[in-house]
PASEBA-1860 file (N, C-alpha, C; in nm, 3 decimals):
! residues 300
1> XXXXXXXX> -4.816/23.651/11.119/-4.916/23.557/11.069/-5.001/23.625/10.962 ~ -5.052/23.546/10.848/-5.112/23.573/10.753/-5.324/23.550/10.838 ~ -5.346/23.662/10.811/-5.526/23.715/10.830/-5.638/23.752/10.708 ~ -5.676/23.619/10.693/-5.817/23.656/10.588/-5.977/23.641/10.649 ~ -5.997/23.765/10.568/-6.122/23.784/10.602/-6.223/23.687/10.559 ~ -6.326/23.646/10.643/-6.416/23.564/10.552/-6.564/23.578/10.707 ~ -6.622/23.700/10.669/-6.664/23.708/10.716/-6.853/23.579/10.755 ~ -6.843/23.531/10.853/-6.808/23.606/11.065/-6.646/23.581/11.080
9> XXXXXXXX> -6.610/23.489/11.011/-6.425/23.468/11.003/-6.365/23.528/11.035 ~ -6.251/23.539/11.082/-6.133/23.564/11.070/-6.036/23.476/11.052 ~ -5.990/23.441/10.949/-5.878/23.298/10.946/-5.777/23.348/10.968 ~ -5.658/23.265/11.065/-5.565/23.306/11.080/-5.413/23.227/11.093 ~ -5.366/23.252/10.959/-5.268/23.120/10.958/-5.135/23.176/11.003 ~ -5.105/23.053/11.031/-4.922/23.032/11.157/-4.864/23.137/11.049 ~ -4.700/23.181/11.075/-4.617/23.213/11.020/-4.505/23.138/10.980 ~ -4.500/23.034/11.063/-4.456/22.920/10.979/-4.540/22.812/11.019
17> XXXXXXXX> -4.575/22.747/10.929/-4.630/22.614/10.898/-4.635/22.521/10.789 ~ -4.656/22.383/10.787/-4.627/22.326/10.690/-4.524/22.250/10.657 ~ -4.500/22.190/10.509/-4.345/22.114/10.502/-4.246/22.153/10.506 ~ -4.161/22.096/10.589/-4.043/22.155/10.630/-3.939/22.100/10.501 ~ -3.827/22.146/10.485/-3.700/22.085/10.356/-3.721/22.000/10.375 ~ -3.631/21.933/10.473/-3.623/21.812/10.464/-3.752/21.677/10.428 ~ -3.855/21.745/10.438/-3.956/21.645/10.343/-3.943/21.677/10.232 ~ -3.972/21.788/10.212/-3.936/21.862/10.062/-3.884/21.796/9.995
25> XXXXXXXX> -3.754/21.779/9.993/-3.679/21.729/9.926/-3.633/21.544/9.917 ~ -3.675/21.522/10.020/-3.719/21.347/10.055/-3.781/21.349/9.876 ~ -3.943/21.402/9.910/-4.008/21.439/9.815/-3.957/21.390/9.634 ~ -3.876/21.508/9.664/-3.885/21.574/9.499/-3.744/21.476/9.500 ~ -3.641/21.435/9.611/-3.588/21.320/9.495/-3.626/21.184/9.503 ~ -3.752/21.173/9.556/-3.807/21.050/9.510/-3.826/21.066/9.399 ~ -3.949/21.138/9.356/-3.976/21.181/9.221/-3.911/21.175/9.127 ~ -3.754/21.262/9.133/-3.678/21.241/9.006/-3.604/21.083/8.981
33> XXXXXXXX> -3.600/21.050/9.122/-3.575/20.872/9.065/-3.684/20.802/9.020 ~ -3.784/20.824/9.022/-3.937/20.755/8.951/-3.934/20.792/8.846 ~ -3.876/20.913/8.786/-3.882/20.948/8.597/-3.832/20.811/8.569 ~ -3.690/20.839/8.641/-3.605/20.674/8.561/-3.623/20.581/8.608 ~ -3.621/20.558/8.704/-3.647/20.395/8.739/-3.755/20.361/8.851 ~ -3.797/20.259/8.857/-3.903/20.188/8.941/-3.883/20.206/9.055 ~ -3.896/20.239/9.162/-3.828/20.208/9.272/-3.930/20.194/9.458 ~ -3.860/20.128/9.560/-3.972/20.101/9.669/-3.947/20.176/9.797
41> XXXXXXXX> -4.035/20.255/9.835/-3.983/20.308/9.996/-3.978/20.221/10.078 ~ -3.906/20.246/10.158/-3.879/20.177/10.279/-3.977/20.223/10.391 ~ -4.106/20.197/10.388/-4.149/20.260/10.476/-4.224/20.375/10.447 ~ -4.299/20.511/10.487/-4.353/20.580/10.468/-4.263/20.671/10.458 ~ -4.207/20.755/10.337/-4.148/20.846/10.289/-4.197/20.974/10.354 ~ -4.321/21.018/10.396/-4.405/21.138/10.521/-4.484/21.068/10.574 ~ -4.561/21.122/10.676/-4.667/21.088/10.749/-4.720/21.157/10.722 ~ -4.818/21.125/10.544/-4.905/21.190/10.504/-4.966/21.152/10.357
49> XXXXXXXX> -5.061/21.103/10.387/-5.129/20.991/10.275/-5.152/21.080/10.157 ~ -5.182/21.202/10.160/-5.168/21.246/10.002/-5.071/21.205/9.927 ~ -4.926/21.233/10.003/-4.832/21.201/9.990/-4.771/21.065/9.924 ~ -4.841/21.020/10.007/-4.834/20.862/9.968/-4.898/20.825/9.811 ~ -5.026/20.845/9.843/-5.103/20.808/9.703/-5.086/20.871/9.589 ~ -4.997/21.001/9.604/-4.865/21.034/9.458/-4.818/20.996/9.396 ~ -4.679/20.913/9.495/-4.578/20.895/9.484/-4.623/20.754/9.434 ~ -4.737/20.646/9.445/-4.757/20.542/9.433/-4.826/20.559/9.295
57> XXXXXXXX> -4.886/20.673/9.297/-4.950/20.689/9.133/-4.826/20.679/9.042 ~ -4.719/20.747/9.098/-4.624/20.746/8.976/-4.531/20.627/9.031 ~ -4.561/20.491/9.043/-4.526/20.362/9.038/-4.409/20.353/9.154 ~ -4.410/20.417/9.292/-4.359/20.364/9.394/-4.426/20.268/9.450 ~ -4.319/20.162/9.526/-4.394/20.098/9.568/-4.348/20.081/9.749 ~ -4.380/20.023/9.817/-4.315/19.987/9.930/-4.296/19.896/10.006 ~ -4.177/19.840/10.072/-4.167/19.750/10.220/-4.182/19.794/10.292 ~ -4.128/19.721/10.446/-4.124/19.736/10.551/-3.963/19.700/10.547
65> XXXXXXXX> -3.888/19.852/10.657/-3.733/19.886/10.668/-3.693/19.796/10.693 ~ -3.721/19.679/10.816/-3.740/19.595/10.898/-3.667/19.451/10.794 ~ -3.729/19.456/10.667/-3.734/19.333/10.540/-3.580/19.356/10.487 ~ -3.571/19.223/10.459/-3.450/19.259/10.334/-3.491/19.204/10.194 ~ -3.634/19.240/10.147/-3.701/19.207/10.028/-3.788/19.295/9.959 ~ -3.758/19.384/9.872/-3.814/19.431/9.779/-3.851/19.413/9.568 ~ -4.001/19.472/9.593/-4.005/19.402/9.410/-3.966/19.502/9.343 ~ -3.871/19.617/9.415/-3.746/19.664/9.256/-3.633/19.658/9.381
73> XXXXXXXX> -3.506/19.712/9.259/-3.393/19.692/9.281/-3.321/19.839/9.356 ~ -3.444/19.907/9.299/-3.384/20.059/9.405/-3.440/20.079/9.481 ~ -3.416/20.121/9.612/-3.514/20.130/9.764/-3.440/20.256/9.820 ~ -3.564/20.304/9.905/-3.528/20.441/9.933/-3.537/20.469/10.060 ~ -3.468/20.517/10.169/-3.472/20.527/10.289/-3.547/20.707/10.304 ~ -3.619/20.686/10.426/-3.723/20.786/10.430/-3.711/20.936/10.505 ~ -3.742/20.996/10.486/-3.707/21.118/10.525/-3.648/21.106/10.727 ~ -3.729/21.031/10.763/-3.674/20.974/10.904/-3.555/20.957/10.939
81> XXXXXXXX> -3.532/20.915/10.815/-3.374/20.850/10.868/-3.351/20.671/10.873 ~ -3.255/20.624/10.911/-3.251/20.466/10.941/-3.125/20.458/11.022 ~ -3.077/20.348/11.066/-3.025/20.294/11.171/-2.944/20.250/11.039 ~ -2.733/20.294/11.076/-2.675/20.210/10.976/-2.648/20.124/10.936 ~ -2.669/19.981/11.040/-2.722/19.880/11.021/-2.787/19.824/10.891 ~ -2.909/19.916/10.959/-3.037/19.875/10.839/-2.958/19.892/10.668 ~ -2.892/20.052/10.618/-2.832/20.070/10.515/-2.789/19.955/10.442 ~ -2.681/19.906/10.565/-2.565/19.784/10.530/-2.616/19.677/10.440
89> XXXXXXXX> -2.759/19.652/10.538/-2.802/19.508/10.512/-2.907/19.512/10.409 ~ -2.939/19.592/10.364/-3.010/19.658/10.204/-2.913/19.652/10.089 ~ -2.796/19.704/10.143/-2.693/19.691/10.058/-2.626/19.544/10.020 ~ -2.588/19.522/10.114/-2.515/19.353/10.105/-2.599/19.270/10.053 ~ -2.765/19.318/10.048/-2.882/19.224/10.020/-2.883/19.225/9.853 ~ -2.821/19.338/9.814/-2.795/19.354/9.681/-2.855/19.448/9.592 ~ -2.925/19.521/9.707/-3.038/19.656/9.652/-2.929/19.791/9.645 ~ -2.976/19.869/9.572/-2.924/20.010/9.513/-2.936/20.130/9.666
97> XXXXXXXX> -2.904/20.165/9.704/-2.962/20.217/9.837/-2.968/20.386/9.761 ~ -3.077/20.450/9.820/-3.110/20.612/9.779/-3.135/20.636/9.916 ~ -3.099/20.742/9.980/-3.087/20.765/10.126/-3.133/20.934/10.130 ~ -3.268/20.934/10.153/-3.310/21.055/10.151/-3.358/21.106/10.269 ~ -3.289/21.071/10.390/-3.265/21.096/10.534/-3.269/21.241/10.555 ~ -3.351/21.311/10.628/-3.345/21.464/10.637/-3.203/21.491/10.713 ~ -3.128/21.626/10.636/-3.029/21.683/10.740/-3.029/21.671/10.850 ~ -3.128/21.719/10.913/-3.144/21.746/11.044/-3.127/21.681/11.152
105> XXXXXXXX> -3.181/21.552/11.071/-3.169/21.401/11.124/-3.052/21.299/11.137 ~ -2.971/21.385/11.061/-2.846/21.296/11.018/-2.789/21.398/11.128 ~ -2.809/21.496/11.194/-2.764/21.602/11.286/-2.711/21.497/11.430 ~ -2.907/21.430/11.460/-2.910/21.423/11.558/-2.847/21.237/11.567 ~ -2.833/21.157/11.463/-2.730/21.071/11.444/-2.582/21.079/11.435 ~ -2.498/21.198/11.435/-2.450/21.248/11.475/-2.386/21.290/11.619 ~ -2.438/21.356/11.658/-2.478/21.397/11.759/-2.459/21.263/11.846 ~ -2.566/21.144/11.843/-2.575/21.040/11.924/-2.423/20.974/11.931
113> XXXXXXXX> -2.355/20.944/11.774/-2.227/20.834/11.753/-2.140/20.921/11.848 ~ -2.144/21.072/11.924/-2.026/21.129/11.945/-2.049/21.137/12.099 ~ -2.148/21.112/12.128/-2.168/21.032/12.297/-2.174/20.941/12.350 ~ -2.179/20.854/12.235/-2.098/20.719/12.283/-2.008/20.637/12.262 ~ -1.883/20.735/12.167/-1.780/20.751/12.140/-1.714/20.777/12.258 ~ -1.766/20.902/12.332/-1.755/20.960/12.447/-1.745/20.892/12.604 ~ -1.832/20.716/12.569/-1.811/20.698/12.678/-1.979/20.712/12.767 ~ -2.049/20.799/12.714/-2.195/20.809/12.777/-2.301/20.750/12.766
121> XXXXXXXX> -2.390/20.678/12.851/-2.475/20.634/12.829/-2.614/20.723/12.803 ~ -2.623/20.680/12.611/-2.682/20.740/12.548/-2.849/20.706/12.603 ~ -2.927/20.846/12.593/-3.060/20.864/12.578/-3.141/20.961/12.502 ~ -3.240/20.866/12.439/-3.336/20.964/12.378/-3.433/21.021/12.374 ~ -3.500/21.142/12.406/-3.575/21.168/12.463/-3.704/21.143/12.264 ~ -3.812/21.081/12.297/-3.885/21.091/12.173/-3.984/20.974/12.219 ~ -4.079/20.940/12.094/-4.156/20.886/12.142/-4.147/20.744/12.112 ~ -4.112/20.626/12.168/-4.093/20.492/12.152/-4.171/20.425/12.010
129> XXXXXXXX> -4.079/20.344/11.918/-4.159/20.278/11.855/-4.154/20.386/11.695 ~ -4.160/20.523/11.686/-4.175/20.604/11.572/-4.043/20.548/11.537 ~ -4.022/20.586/11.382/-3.928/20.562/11.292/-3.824/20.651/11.296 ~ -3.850/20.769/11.323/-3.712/20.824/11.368/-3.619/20.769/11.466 ~ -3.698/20.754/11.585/-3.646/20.709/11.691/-3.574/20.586/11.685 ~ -3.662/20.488/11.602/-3.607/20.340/11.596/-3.479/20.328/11.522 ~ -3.480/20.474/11.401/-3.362/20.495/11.328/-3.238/20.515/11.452 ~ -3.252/20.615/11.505/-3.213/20.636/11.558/-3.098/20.547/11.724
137> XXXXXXXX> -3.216/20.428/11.769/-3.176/20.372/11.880/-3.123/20.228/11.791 ~ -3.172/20.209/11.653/-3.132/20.118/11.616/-2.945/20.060/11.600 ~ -2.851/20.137/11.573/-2.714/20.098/11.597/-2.712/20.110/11.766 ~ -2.719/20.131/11.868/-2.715/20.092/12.014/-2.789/20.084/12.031 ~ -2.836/19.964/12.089/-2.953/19.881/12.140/-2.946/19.938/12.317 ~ -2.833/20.010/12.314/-2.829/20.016/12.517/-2.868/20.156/12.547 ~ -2.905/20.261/12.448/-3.015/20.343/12.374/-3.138/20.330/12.530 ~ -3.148/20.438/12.635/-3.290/20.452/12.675/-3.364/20.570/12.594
145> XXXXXXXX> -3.463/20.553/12.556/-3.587/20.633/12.480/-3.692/20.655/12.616 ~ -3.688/20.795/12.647/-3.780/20.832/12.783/-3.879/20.957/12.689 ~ -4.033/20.960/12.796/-4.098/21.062/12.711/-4.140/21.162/12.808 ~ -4.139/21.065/12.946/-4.201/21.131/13.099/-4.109/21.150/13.192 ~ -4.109/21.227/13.290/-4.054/21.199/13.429/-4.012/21.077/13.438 ~ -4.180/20.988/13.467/-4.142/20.833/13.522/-4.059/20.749/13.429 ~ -4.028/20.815/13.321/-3.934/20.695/13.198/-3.763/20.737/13.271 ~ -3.765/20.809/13.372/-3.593/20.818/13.359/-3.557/20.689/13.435
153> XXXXXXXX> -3.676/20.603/13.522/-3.632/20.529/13.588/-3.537/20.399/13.532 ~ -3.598/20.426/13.435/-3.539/20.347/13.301/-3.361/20.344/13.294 ~ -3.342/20.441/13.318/-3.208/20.469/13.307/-3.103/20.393/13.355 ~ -3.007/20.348/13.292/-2.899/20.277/13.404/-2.801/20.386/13.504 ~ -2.831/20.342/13.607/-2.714/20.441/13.712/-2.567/20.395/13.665 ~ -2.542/20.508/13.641/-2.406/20.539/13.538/-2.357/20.652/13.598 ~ -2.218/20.701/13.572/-2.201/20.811/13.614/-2.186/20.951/13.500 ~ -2.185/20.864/13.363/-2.253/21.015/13.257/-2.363/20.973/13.179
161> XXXXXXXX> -2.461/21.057/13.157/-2.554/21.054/13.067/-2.516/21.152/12.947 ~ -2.582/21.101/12.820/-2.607/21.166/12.715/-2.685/21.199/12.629 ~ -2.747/21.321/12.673/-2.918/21.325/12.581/-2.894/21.398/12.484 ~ -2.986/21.350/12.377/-3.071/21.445/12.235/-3.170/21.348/12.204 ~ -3.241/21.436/12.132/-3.375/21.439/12.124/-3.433/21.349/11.976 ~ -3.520/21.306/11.952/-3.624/21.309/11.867/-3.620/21.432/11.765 ~ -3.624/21.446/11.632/-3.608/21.640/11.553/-3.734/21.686/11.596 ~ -3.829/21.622/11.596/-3.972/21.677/11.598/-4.049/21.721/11.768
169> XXXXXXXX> -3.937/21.677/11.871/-4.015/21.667/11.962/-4.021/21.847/12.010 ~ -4.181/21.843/12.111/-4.154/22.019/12.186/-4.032/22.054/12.253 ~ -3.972/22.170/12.192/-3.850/22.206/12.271/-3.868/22.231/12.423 ~ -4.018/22.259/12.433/-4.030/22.282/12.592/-4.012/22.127/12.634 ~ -4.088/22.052/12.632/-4.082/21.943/12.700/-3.956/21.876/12.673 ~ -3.841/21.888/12.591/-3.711/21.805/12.591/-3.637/21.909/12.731 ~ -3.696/22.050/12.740/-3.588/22.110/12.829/-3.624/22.048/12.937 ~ -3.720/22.037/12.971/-3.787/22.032/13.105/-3.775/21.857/13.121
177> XXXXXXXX> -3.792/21.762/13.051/-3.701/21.643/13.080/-3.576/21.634/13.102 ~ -3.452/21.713/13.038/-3.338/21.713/13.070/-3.300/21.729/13.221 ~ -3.360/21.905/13.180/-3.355/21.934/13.341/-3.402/21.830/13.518 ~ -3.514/21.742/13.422/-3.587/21.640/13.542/-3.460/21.512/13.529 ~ -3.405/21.458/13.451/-3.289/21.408/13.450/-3.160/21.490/13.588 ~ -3.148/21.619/13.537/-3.036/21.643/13.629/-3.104/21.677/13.783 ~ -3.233/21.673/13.776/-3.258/21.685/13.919/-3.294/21.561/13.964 ~ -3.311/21.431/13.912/-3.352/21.298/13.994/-3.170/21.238/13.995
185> XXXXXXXX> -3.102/21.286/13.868/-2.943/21.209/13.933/-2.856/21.316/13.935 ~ -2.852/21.403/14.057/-2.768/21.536/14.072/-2.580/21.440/14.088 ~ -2.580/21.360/14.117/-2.455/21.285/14.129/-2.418/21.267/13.951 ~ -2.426/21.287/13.900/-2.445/21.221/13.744/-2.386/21.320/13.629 ~ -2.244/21.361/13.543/-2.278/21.388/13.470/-2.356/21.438/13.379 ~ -2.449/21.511/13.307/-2.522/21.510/13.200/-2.514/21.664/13.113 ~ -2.516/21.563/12.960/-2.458/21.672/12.878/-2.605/21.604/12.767 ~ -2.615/21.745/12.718/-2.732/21.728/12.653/-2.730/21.797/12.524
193> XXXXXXXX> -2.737/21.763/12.423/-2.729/21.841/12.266/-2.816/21.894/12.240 ~ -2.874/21.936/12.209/-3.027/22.008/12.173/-3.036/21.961/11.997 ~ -3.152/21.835/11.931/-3.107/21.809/11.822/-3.270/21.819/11.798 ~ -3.382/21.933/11.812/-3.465/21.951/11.790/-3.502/22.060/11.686 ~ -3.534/21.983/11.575/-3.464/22.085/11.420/-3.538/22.216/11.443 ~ -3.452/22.326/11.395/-3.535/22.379/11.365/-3.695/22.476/11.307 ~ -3.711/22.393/11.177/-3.887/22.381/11.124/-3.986/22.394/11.304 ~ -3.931/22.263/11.332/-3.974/22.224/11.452/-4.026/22.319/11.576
201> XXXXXXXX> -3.929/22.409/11.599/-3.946/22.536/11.699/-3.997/22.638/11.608 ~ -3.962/22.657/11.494/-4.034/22.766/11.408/-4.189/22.729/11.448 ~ -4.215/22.631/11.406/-4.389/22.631/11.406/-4.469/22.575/11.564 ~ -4.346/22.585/11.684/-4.420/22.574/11.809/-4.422/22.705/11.806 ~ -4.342/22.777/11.792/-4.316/22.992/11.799/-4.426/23.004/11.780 ~ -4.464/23.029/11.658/-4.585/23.050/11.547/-4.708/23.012/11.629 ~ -4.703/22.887/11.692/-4.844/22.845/11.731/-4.904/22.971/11.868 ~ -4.730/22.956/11.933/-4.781/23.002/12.056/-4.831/23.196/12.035
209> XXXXXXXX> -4.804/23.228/11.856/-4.851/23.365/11.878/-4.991/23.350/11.782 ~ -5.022/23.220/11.726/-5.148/23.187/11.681/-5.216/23.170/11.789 ~ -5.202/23.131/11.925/-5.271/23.098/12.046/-5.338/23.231/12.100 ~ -5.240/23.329/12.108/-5.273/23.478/12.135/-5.387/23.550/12.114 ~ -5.403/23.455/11.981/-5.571/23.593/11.880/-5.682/23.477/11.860 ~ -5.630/23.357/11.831/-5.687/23.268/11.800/-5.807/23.222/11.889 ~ -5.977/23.141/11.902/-6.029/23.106/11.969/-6.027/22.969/11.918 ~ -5.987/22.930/11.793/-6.008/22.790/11.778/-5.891/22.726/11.697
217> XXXXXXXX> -5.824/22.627/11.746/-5.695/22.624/11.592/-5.721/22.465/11.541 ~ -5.684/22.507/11.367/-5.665/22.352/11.315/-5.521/22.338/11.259 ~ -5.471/22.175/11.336/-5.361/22.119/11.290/-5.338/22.087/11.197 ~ -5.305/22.057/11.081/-5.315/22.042/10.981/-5.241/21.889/10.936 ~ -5.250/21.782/10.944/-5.167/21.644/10.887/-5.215/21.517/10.893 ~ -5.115/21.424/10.823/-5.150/21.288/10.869/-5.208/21.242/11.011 ~ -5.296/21.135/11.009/-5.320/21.128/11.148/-5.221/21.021/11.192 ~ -5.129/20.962/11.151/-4.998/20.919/11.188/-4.896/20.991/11.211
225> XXXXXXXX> -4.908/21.176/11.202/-4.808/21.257/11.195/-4.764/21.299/11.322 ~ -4.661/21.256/11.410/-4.632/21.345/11.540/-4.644/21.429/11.589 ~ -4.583/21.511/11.492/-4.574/21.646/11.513/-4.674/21.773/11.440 ~ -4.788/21.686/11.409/-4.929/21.794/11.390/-4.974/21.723/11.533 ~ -4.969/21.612/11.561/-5.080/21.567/11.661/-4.990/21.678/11.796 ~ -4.847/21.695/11.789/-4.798/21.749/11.906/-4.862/21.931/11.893 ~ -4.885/21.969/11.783/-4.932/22.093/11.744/-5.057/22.107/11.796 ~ -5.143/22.019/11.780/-5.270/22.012/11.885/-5.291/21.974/12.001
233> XXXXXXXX> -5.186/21.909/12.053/-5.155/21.911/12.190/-5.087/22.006/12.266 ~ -4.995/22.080/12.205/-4.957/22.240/12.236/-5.034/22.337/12.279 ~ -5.162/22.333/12.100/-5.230/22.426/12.151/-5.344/22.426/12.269 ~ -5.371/22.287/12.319/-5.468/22.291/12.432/-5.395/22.275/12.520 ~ -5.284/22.273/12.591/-5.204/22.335/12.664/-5.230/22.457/12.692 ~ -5.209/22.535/12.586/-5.184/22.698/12.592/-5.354/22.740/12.605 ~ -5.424/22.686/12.628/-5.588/22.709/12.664/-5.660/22.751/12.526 ~ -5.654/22.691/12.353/-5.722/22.719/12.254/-5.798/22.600/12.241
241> XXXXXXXX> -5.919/22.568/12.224/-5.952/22.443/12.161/-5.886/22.423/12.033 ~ -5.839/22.305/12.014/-5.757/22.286/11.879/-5.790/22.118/11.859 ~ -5.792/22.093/11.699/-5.878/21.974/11.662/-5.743/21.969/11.553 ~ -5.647/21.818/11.547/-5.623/21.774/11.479/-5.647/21.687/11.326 ~ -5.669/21.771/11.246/-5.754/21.735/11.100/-5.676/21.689/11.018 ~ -5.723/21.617/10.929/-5.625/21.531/10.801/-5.722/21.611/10.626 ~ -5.832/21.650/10.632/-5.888/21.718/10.563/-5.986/21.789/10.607 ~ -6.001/21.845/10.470/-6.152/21.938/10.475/-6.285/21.913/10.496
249> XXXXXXXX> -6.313/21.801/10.494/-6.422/21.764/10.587/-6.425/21.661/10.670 ~ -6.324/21.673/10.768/-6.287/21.661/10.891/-6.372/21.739/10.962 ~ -6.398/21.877/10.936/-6.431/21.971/11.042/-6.537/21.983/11.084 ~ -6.630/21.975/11.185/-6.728/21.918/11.165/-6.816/22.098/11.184 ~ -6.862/22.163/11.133/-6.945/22.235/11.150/-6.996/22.322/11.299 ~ -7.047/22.213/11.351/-7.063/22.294/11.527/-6.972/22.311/11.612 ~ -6.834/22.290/11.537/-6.708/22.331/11.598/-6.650/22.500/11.579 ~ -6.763/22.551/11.491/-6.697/22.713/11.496/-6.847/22.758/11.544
257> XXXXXXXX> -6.949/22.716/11.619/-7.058/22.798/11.679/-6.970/22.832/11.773 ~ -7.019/23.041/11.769/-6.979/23.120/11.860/-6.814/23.146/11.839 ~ -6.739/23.086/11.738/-6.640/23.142/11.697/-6.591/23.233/11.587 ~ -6.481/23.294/11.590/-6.504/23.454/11.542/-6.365/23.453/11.444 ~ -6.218/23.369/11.540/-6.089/23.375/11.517/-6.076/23.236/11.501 ~ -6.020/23.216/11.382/-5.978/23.041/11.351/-5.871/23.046/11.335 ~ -5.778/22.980/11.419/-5.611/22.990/11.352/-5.596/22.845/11.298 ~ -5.477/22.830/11.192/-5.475/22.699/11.119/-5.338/22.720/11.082
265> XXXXXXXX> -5.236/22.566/11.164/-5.125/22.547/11.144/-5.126/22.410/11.057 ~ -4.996/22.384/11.009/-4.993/22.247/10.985/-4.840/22.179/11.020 ~ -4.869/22.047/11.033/-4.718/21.961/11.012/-4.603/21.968/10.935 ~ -4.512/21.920/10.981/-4.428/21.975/10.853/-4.420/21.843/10.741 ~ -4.487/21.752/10.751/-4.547/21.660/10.620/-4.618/21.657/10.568 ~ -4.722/21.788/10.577/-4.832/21.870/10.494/-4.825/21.916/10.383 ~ -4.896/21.886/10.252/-4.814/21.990/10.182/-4.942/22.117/10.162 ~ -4.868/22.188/10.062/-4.919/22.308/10.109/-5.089/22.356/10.019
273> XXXXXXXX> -5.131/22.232/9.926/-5.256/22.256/9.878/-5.328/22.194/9.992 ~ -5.323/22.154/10.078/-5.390/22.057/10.184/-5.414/22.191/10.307 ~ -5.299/22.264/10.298/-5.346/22.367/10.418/-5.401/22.473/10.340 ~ -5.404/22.505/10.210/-5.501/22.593/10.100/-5.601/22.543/10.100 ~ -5.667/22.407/10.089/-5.782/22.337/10.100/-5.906/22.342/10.231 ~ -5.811/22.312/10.321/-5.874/22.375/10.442/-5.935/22.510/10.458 ~ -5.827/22.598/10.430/-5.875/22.756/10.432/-5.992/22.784/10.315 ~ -5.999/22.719/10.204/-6.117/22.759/10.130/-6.289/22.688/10.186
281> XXXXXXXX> -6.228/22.568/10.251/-6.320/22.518/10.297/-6.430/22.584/10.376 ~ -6.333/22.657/10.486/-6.369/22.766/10.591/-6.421/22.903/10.553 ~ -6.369/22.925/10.393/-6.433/23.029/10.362/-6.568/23.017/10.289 ~ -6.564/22.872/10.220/-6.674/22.795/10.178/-6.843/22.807/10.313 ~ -6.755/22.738/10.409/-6.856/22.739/10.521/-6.927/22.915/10.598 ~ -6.805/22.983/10.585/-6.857/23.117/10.611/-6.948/23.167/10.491 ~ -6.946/23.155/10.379/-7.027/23.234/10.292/-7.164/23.138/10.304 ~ -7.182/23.017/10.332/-7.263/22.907/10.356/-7.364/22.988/10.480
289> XXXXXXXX> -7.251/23.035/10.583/-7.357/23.057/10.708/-7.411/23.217/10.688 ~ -7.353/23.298/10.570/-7.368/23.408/10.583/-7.489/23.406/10.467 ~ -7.492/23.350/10.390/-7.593/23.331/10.269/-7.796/23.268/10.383 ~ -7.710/23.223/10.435/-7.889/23.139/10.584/-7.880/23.254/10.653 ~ -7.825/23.316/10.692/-7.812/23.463/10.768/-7.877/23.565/10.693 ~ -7.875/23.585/10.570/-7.976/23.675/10.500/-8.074/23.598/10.472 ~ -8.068/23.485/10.394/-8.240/23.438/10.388/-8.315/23.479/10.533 ~ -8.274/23.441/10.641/-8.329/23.432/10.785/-8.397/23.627/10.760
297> XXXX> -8.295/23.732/10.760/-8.334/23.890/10.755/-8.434/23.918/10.658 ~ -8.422/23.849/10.497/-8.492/23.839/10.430/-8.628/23.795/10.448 ~ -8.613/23.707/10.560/-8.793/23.671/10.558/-8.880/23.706/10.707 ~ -8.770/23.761/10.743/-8.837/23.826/10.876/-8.879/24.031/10.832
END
């Protein structure tokens, strides 16, 4: 992990954090289709409004995935992913399709078509309703999406199951659902893929050795973002106070009385002047409290 001084400070950022490729590049080939032509996301391209209000400066526009109506002729499927369905019927609708679906994601679609090819009744472990997921459960509708223990009840008694995951979800908590799967149906089959991208475990790693030194951590993302909000739910797990922030003055001030070590991760739909912004902020506020700290010596 990267350590700057800013004295009473110590800032202390993840070793990995931030946008992962596959936004990245969502990203930058939106962009190069906006040089040439007009074109509409399908949806939120990140879960992350800087992001957004960019890509819209330079004349994107957007639907809802859900529509088969857009006001241009090129539409862009979102770093999430989509259900091939959805593709089809964009296509047949007469729109240009740009499919900027992260790898990773196309992993765990993958992954799903070859377990129930297989014969298994497919499940996903993620959080109901997000756009990955919906990408995801959208070609099988017979698709259970569990997040708890109590969601396996959900399950149809079958004699194979087939899990993968959500890319973004905690690798701890997909093991430890699997495993609660093979211990509520020990009669049962179950084969489980592990389709939790990488980025993903890089920056739970990271947190849990930001947790180590750290007394206070900031998440860094959209407040629609999963997987910053799961980054601050990690870290108060692991016993840090940690405050999920979308900017720099988010933070509210009497949140570092009596703190010494600030660690600061971000999402991987962050980009990276947004987690630079933060950190100057913090160094902003330290020279702030250190500047009343000498007036105070100064007049005593």
């Amino acid at each position: 992990m990267k350590s700057i001084l800013a004295p009473p400070y110590e800032i202390l950022i993840a070793k990995h954090t931030g946008m992962c490729f596959g936004v990245r590049q969502a990203i930058e080939a939106t962009e190069t289709l906006l040089q040439k032509n007009s074109a509409t996301i399908l949806g939120q391209l990140a879960h992350n409004p800087t992001v957004k209000s960019r890509l819209a400066a330079k004349g994107a526009r957007t639907a809802p995935l859900e529509k088969s109506q857009a006001p241009t002729k090129q539409v862009i499927i979102t770093a999430h992913g989509a259900a091939d369905r959805d593709r089809k019927r964009w296509a047949n609708a007469g729109y240009q399709v740009t499919d900027t679906t992260c790898p990773l994601v196309k992993v765990a679609h993958a992954k799903l078509d070859k377990l129930v090819a297989e014969g298994f009744q497919p499940v996903i472990i993620g959080k109901e309703g997000h756009v990955e997921v919906r990408g995801l459960q959208g070609d099988f509708p017979k698709a259970r999406v569990i997040l708890h223990p109590d969601d396996i009840a959900t399950i149809p008694h079958v004699e194979r199951i087939g899990i993968i995951s959500q890319t973004t979800q905690p690798i701890d908590r997909v093991r430890a659902l699997v495993n609660e799967v093979r211990k509520q149906r020990p009669e049962v089959e179950v084969v489980y893929f592990d389709t939790v991208c990488s980025p993903t475990k890089d920056r739970q790693t990271a947190l849990h050795e930001l947790c180590h030194s750290a007394e206070l951590i900031f998440a860094i993302g959209g407040k629609n973002s999963n997987n910053t909000a799961q980054l601050a739910r990690t870290a108060r797990k692991l016993g840090c106070k940690a405050y999920h922030i979308e900017e720099p003055n988010d933070i509210r001030p009497e949140w570092l009385d009596g703190i010494r070590k600030i660690g600061v991760t971000a999402g991987t739909s962050t980009l990276d002047e947004s987690l630079e912004a933060v950190v100057l902020h913090l160094q902003a506020l330290a020279n702030t409290q250190k500047s009343f700290a000498n007036k105070l010596f100064r007049a005593s």
